[in-house]
VOGU-3710 file (C-alpha; in Angstrom, 3 decimals, decimal comma):
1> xxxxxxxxxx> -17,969/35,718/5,844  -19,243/32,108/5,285  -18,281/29,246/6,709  -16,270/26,263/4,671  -18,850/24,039/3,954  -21,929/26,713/3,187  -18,813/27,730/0,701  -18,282/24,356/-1,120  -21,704/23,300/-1,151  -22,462/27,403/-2,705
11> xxxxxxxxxx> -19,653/26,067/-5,304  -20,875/22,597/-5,868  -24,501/23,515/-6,715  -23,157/26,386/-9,630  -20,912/23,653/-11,224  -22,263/21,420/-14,133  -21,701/18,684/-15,015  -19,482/18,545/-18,401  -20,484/16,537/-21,446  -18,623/12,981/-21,955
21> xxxxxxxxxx> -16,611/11,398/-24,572  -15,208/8,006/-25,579  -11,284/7,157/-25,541  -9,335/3,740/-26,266  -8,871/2,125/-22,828  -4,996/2,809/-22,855  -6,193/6,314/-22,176  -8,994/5,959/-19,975  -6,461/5,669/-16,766  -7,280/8,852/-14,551
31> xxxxxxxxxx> -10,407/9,515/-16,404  -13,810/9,212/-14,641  -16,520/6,798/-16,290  -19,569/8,410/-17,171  -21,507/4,888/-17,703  -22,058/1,732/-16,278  -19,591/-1,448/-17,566  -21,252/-4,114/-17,816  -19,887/-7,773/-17,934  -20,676/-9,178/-21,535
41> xxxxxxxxxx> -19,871/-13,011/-20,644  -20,041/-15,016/-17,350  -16,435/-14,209/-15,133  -15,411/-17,108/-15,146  -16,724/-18,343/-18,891  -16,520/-21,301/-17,862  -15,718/-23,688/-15,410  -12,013/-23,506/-14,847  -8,976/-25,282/-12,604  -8,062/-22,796/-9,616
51> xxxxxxxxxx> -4,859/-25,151/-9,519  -2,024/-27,025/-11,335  -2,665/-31,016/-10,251  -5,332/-33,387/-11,463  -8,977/-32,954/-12,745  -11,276/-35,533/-11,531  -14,725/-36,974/-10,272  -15,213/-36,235/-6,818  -17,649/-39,683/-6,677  -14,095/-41,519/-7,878
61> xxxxxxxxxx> -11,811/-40,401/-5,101  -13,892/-41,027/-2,021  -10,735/-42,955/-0,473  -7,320/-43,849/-1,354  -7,260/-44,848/-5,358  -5,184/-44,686/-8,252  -6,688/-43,009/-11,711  -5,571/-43,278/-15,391  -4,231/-40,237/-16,464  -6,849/-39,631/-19,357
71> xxxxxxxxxx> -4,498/-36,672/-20,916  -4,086/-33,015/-20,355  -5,896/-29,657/-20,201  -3,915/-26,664/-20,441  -4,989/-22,617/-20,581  -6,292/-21,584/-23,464  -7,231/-25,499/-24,860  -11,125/-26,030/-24,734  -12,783/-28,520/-22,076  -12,050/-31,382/-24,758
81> xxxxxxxxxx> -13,938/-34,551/-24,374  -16,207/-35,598/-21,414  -14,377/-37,807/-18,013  -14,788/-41,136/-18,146  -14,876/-42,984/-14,660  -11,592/-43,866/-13,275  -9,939/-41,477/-15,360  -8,370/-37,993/-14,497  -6,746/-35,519/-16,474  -3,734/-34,033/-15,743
91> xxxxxxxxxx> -4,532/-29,677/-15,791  -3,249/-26,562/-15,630  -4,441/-23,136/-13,702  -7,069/-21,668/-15,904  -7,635/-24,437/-17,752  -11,217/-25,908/-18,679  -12,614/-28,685/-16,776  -13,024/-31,678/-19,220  -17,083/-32,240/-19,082  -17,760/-35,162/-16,216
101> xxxxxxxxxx> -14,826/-33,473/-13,882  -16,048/-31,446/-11,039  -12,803/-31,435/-8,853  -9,059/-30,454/-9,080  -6,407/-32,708/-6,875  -3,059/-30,180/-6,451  -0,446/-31,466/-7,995  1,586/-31,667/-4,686  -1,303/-33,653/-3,046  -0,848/-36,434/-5,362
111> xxxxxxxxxx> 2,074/-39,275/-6,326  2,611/-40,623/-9,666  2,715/-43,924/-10,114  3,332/-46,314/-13,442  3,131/-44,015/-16,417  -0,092/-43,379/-16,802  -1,362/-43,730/-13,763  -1,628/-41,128/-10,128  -2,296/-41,768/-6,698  -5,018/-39,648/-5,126
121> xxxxxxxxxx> -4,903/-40,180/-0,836  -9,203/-39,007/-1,138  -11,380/-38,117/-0,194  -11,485/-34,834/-2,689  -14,637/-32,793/-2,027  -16,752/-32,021/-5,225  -16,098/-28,550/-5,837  -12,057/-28,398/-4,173  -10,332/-25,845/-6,276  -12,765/-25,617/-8,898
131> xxxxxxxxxx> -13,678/-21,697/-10,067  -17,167/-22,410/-11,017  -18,736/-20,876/-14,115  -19,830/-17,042/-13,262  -18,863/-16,996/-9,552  -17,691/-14,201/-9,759  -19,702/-12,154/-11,971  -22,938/-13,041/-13,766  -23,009/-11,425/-18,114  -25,387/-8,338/-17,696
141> xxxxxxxxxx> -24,070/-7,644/-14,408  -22,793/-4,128/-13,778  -18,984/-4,439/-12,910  -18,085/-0,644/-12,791  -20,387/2,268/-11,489  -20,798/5,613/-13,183  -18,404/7,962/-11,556  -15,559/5,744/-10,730  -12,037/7,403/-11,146  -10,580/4,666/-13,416
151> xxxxxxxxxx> -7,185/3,317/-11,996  -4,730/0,718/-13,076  -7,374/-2,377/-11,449  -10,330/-0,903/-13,289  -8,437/-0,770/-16,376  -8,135/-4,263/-15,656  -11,840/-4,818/-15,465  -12,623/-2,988/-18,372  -10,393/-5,123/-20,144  -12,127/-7,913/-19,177
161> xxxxxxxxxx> -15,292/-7,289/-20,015  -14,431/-6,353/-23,717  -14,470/-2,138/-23,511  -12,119/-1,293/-25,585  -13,617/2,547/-26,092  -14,290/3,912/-22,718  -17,012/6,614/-22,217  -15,579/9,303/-19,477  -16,261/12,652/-18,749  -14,547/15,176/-20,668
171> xxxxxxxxxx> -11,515/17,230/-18,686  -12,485/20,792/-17,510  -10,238/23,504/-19,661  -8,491/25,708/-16,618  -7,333/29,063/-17,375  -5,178/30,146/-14,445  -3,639/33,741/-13,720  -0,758/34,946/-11,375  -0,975/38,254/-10,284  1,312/40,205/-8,174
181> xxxxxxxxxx> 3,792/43,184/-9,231  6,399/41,208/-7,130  6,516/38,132/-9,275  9,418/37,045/-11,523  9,803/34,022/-13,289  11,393/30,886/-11,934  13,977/30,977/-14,367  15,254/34,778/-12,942  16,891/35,313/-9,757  14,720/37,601/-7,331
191> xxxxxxxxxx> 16,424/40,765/-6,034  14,709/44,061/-4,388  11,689/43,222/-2,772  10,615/40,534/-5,607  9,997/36,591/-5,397  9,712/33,674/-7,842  6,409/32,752/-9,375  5,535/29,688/-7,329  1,575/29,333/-7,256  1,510/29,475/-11,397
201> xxxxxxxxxx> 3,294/26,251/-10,998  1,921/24,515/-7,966  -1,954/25,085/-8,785  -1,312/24,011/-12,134  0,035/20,758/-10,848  -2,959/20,393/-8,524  -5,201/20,921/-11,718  -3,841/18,043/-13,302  -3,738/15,717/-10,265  -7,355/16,824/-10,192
211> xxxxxxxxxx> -8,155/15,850/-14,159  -7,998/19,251/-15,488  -6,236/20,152/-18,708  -4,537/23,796/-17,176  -3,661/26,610/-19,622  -1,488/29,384/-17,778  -2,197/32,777/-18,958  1,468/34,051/-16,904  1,546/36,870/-13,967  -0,331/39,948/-14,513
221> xxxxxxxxxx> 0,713/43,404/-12,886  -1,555/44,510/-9,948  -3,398/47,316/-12,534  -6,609/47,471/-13,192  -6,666/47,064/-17,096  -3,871/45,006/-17,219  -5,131/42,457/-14,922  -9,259/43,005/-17,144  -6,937/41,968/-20,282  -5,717/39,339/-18,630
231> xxxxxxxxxx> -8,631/37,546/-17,357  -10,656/38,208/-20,208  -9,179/35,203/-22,205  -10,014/33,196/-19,051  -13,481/33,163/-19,295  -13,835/31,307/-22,605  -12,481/28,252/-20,706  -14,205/26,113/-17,962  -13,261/27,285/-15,165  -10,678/30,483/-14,183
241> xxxxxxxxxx> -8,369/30,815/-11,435  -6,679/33,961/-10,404  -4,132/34,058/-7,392  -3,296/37,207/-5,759  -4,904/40,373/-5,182  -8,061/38,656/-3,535  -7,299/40,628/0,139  -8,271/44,186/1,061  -5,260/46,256/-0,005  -5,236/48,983/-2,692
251> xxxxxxxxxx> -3,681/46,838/-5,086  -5,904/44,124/-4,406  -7,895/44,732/-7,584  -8,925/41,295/-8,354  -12,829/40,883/-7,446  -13,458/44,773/-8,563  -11,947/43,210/-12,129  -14,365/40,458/-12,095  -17,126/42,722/-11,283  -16,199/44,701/-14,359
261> xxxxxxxxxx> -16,039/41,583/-16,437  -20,044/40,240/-15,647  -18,486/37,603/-13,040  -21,272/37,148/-10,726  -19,953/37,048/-6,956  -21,095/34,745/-4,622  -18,543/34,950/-1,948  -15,626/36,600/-1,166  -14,436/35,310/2,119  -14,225/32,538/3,994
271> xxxxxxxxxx> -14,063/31,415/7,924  -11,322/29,346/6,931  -7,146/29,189/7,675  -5,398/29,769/5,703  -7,140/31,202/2,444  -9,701/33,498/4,426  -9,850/35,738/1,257  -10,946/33,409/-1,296  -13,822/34,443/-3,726  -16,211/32,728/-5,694
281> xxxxxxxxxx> -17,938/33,669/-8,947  -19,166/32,390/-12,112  -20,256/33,725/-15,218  -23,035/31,393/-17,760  -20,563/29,401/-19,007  -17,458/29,876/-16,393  -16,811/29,156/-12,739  -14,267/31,694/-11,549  -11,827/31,426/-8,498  -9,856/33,843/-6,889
291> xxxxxxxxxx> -7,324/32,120/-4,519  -5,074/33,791/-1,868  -1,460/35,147/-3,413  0,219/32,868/-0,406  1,262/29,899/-1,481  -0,135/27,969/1,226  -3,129/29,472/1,481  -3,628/28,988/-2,485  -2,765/25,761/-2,405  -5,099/24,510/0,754
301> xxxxxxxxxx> -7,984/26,867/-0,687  -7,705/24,877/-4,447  -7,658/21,538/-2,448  -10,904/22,759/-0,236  -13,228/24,025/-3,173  -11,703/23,984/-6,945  -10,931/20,606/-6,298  -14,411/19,312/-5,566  -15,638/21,082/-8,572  -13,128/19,481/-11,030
311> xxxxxxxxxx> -14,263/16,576/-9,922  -17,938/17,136/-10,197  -17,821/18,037/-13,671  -15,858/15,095/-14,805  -18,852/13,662/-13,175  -16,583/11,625/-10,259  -18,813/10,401/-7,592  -16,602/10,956/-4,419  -15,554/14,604/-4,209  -14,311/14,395/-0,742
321> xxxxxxxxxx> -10,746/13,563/0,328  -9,974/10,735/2,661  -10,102/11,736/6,791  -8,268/9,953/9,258  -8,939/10,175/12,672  -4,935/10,180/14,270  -3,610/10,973/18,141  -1,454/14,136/17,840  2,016/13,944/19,476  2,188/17,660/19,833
331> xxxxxxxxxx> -0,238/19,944/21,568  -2,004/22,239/19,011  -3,096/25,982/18,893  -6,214/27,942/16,956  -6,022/31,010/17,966  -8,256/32,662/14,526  -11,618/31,989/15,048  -11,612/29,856/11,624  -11,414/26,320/10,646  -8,072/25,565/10,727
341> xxxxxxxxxx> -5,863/23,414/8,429  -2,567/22,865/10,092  0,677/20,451/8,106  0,977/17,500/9,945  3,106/13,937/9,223  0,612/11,207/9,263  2,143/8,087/10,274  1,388/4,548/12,026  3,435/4,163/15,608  2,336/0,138/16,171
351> xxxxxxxxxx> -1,277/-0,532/16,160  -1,944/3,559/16,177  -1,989/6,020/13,885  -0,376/9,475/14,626  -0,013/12,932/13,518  3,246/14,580/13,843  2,310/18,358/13,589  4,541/20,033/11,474  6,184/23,304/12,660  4,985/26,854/10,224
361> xxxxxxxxxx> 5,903/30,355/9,806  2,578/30,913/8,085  0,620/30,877/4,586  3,882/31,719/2,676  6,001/28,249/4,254  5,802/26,501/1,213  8,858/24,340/2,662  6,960/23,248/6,020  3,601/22,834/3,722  5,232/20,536/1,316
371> xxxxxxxxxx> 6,546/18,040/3,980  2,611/17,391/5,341  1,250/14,047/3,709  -2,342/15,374/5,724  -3,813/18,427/7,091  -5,404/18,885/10,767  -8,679/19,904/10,942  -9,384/22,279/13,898  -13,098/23,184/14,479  -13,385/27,715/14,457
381> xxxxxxxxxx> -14,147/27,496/18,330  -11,320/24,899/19,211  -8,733/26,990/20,968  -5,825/24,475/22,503  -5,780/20,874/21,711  -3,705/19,083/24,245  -1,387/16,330/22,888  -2,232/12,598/22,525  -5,991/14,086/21,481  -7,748/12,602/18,764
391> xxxxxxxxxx> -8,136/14,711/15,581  -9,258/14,544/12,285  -6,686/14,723/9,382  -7,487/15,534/6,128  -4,987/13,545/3,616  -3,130/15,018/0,623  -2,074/13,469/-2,541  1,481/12,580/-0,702  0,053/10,596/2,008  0,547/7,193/-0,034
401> xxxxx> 4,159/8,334/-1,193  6,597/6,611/1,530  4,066/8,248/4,473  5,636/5,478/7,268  8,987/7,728/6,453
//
């Protein structure tokens, strides 16, 4: 047995790195940027009002005076002609500066006076509300970094910078196979001894939260050619996952299959809870997963080490999820000799921020699993955690939906 992070880093150094491709930037959000962007023009282009008021000379306005209003800059208009002395120019935000200005007045700061004329109180420092020409980024600078996850604020900075065709990693083809001669669809009512399909479904939804493009190949009796015919379509894709029939029962044919099929083992369990069963395998072209049949277990497995490797071939820099470090309010329990991942409610109580264990019957309560926004993190050789301790919590995808609730 091999402990959870000899396991992902066994995973990570098997999985390549998949080839890249350019898209239009309206379908670049999600996608992972396989090179650097680069700013093409100085951010600002040019120097710009920060404000609405009054563009002026600083050396005019070194006390109380009144300027004539020499006109008006608004977005969009170019800088125009150069500020005489005495003058100012009334201006919008994200306007030019007219050449000879080099400071903005707010509009509330100031009083109007005859018709063409404004009262500036001064002094106004050269430079007040002035968004200099490339303060903020320099043209050849790199804005974006190779492996970024593009969301909706780096659309916004490719945007800027004039990419309008995107080049991102290309999205790992998933095959994924349910096994289990208890399975029935979700659409059929379960009666003697069976149960609805529910890790087809929920592992294909982690795929695609993960940037994979998941084919299912549907549930697969627990015999041994059926489940060879099965899997054998699997391996043309990038990667294969099978759920079920990964344990040590006679039906649990699953890793004997892949044997059969040229899938080259490389573990088959791990010192982990839940998902101790999990095996690992690849063939030359295909990594290969077999995840517990328990929905938890499946589910927490996939987020541990298929997850990572999505990632990694899209090319994403930052494989790891987010860890909190949160007081528990209830006292905790490890009683296998295995990491432990345990549903907890990650929340803030004032200035702290808390985990709020969450009751289970086991690796099959999908229910108590899908209320956890984070997972505790127990250490194989913690046995009792006393309440109010300090623990680390790894968060799921749900922790940003409504996790104060």
């Amino acid at each position: 047995m091999i402990g959870v992070e000899a396991a992902l880093a066994a995973v990570l150094e098997r999985t390549p790195l998949l080839a890249s491709e350019r898209v239009p930037l309206r379908q670049a959000l999600g996608r992972v940027l396989r090179e650097a962007a680069v700013a093409d023009v100085d951010l600002p282009p040019f120097e710009r009002s920060a404000m609405d008021g009054f563009a002026l000379r600083a050396a005019d306005a070194v006390g109380p005076v009144e300027l004539r209003i020499a006109g008006e800059r608004r977005a969009g208009q170019d800088a125009g002609d150069a500020l005489e002395p005495g003058c100012a120019v009334r201006i919008m935000t994200g306007a030019p500066l007219p050449p000879g200005a080099d400071a903005v007045e707010p509009v509330e700061k100031v009083r109007l006076e005859r018709e063409r004329w404004v009262g500036v109180a001064g002094p106004v420092a050269a430079g007040s509300h002035v968004a200099h020409r490339g303060s903020e980024v320099r043209a050849g600078s790199r804005v974006l970094e190779p492996g970024t996850r593009i969301d909706p604020a780096a659309v916004a900075v490719l945007a800027t910078v004039g990419c309008a065709e995107v080049p991102v990693g290309l999205r790992p083809r998933v095959a994924l196979l349910v096994t289990g001669d208890e399975l029935v669809d979700v659409s059929e009512k379960p009666a003697g001894g069976r149960i609805r399909n529910a890790n087809g479904f929920a592992v294909e939804q982690q795929v695609l939260r993960a940037g994979g493009l998941p084919e299912s190949l549907g549930i697969a009796p627990d015999d041994r050619a059926a489940l060879a015919a099965a899997m054998r379509p699997g391996l043309r894709a990038d990667v294969l996952i099978v759920s079920g029939g990964v344990s040590a029962g006679d039906y649990d044919l699953v890793e004997d299959v892949f044997s059969e099929l040229g899938v080259e083992v490389v573990f088959d369990a791990v010192s982990v809870k839940p998902g101790k069963p999990v095996v690992f395998g690849r063939t030359a072209s295909t990594l290969v997963f077999g995840l517990p049949g328990n929905p938890v277990s499946a589910q927490v497995t996939f987020e541990l080490f298929v997850r990572p490797a999505l990632l990694r071939m899209q090319g994403q820099r930052s494989l790891a999820r987010p860890t909190l470090t949160a007081l528990t309010r209830a006292p905790l329990a490890n009683r296998s000799r295995r990491q432990a991942h345990l549903p907890a409610r990650i929340r803030t109580d004032g200035e702290r921020i808390v985990a709020d264990p969450i009751p289970s019957r086991g690796s099959a309560d999908v229910v108590a699993h899908a209320r956890a926004n984070a997972l505790i993190v127990l250490a194989a050789d913690q046995r009792e955690v006393p309440a109010g301790s300090r623990v680390p919590a790894l968060l799921l995808d749900s922790f940003l939906d409504g996790w104060e609730s």
